[in-house]
C-alpha positions as CSV (number, residue, x, y, z in Angstrom):
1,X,0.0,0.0,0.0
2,X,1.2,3.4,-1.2
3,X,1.3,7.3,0.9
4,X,1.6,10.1,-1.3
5,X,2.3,13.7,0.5
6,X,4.3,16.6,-1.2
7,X,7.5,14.9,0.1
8,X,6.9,11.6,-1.7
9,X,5.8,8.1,-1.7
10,X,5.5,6.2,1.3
11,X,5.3,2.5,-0.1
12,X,4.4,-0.5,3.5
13,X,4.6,-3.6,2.0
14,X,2.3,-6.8,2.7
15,X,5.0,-8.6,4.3
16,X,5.3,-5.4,7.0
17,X,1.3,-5.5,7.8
18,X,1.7,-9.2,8.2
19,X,4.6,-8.7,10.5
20,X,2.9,-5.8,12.6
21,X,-0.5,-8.5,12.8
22,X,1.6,-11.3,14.0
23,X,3.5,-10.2,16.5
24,X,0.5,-8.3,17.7
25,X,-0.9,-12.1,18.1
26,X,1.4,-13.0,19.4
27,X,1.4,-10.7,22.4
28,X,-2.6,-12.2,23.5
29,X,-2.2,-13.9,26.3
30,X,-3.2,-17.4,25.8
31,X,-2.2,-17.5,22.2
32,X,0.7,-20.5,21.7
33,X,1.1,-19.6,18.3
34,X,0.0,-18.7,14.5
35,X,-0.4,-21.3,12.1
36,X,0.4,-21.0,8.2
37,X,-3.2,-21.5,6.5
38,X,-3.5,-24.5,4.0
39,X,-5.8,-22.6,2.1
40,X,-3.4,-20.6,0.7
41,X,-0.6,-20.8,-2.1
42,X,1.4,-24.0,-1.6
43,X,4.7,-22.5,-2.6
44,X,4.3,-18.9,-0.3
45,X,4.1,-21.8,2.6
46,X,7.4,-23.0,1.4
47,X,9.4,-20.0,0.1
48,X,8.1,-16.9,2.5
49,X,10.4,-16.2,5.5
50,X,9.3,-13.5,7.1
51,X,7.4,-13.5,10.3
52,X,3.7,-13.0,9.2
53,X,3.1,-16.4,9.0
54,X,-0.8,-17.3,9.7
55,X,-1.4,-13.7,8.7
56,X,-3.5,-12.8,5.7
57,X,-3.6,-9.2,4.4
58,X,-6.5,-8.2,1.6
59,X,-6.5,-4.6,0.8
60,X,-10.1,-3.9,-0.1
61,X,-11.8,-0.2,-1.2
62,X,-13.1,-0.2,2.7
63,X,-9.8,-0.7,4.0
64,X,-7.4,-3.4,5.1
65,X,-9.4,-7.2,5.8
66,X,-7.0,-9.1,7.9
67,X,-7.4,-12.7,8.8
68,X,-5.4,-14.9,11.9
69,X,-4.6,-18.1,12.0
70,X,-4.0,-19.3,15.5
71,X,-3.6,-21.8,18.2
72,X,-5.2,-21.1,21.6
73,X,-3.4,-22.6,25.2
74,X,-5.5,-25.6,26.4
75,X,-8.0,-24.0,29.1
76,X,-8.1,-20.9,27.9
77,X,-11.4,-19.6,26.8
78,X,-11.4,-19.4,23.2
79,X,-13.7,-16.6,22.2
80,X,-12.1,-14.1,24.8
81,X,-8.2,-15.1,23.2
82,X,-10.0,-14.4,19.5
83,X,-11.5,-10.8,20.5
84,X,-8.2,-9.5,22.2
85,X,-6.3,-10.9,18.8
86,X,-8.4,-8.5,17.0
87,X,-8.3,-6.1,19.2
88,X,-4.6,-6.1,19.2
89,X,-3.9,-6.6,15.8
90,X,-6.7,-4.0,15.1
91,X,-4.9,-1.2,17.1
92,X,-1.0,-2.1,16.0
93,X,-1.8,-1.8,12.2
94,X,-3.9,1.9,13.2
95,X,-1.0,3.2,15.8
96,X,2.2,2.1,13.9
97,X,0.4,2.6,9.6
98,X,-2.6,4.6,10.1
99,X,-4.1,2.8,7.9
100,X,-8.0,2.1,7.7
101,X,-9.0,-1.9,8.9
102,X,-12.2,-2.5,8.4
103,X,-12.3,-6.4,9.7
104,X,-9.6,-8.5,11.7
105,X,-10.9,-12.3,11.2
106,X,-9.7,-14.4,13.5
107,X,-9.9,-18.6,12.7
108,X,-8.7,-20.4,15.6
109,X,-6.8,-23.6,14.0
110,X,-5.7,-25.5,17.1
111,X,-5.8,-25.6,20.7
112,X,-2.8,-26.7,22.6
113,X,-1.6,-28.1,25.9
114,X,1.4,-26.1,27.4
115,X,3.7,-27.5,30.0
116,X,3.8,-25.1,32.7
């Protein structure tokens, strides 16, 4: 996604937003983990490095549609880990791009038991 201003161009690439979304995830208590989404392209599982993984980014004309992957601690409850994602994922993509996000979809994949 581009800014223009009278200084320039301002270009944030997808693999930044994804970034900013997952370790915004990651920060939710209660959250073990993201999870690369088999739904997607095969070989962006294989060759992409960077840490968005289990973060999808669609820019749309209403804004940014973003969409978590995740894996929940075992006992946690499930529904209150999913809203704070958003939540946090929500406000890190406003406070550090300014861009517009007009959903944050969060698909809980797994639900793990962590050793204490």
């Amino acid at each position: 996604m581009d800014i223009s201003n009278e200084l320039g161009t301002v270009e944030i690439s997808e693999e930044v937003l994804c970034t900013i979304a997952s370790v915004a995830a990651g920060e939710v208590e209660g959250v073990v983990g993201l999870s690369a989404s088999l739904g997607g392209n095969i070989k962006d599982l294989i060759t992409k490095k960077y840490a968005g993984k289990g973060i999808d980014v669609d820019v749309t004309e209403n804004g940014l549609v973003i969409t978590a992957s995740i894996i929940v601690k075992f006992r946690c409850n499930v529904q209150d880990v999913a809203v704070k994602v958003q939540d946090s994922i929500l406000c890190a993509i406003r406070d550090m791009t300014n861009y517009e996000v007009s959903a944050v979809n969060v698909n809980v994949v797994n639900v793990q038991i962590v050793e204490e």
